[in-house]
N, C-alpha and C positions, 0 to 999 in steps of 0.2 A: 504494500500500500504506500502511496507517494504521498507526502505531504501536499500542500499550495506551495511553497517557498519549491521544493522538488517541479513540481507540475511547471511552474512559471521558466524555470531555468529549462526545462527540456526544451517547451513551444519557443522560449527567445531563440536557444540553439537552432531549432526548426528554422526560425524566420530566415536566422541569419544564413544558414544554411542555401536556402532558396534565394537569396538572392547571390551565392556565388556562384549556384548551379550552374555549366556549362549544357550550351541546350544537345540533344542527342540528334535530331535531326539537322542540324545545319551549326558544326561543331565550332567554325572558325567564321573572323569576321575580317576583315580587310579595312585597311585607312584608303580613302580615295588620293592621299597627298603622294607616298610614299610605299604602297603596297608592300605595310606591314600584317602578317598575321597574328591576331590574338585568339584569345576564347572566347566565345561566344555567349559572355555573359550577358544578363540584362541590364549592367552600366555600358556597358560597351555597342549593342546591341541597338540601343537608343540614343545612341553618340551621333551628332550630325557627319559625324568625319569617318564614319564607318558604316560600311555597307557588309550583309551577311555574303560572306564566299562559298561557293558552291562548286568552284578547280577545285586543281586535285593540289594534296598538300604540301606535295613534297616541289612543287615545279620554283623553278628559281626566278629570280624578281623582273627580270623582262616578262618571263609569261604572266605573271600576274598582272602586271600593268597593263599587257596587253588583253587577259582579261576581264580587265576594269576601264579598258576602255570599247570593249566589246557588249557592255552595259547598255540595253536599248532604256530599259524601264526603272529607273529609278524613283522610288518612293516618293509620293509627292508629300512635301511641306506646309501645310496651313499657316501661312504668315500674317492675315488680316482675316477681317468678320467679312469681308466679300468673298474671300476666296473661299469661305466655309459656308456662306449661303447657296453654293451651286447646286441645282439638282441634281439627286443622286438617283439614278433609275433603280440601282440593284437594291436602294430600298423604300423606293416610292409602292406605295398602295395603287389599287386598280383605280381608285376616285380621282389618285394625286396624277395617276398617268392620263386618264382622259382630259383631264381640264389639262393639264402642261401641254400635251397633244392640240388640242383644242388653242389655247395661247400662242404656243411657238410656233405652230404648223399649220394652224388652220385645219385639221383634219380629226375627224370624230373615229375615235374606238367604237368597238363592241364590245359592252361590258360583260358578254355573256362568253368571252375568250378568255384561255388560262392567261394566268398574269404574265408569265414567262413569255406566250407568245405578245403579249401586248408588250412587255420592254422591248422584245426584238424587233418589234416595228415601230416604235419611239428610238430607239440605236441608229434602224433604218433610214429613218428622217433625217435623224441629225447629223449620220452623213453625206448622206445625198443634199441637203442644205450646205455644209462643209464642202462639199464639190463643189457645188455650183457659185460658191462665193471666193473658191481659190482663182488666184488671178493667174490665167494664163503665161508661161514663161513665152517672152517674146524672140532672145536670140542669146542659143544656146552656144553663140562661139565666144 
C-alpha cells in the first residue's frame, strides 16, 4: 500500500517521464539550419527550427540537407487571428459547407450527400476557382 507523499512522487516521475519520451514512430527530428539530428522529443518536436525526419539515420549531412530540402509540405504556422479564421473543410459541418458553397461559389449542395462527398466538391471548387485566377505565364525564355 503506497502512501499520498509515495502516490505523488510516482505520477511526478510519470509526468516527467512523458515529456522526455522519444516518440516511437518518427524517432529523430532534424534542424532546418544545419541538418542536425536529435530525438524526437516533445520540446524539440515543437521547436520552430525543427522538423520530424523521416531518412534514414545513418546518411551523412549533404543527404540530409538535401532531404530537407526535398520538403514539399511543411507544417503550416498560425501567426495572426486571420490566418486562423480560414475555412477548414476537413472540419466544417454539412450546414457550414453549403452556405460557404453557396458564399464563395455561388453553387448549392445537396444536403442529402455524404459529407465526405460534399468537401470533395467544395476542394473541387476551390480549385478550379485557383485555376482560373492563376495568371497565365506569358514568356517562358
Amino acid at each position: 500500500m503506497l502512501t499520498d507523499q509515495q502516490e505523488s512522487t510516482l505520477s511526478n516521475a510519470q509526468q516527467r517521464a512523458a515529456k522526455r519520451r522519444q516518440d516511437k514512430q518518427f524517432p529523430m527530428v532534424i534542424n532546418i539550419h544545419d541538418g542536425r539530428l536529435m530525438p524526437s522529443v516533445p520540446a524539440l518536436r515543437n521547436h520552430k527550427d525543427y522538423r520530424l525526419y523521416q531518412g534514414p539515420k545513418d546518411a551523412d549531412l549533404p543527404d540530409r540537407m538535401r532531404w530537407l530540402q526535398g520538403i514539399s509540405k511543411v507544417p503550416k504556422v498560425v501567426n495572426s487571428q486571420a490566418d486562423a479564421d480560414e475555412f477548414d473543410v476537413g472540419k466544417a459541418t454539412k450546414d457550414d459547407l453549403i452556405v460557404f458553397a453557396m458564399e464563395q461559389y455561388g453553387a448549392a449542395l445537396d444536403p442529402s450527400v455524404d459529407i465526405r462527398t460534399m468537401r470533395k466538391k467544395v476542394v473541387d471548387m476551390a480549385e478550379k476557382a485557383a485555376a482560373s485566377t492563376a495568371e497565365p505565364v506569358s514568356d517562358l525564355a
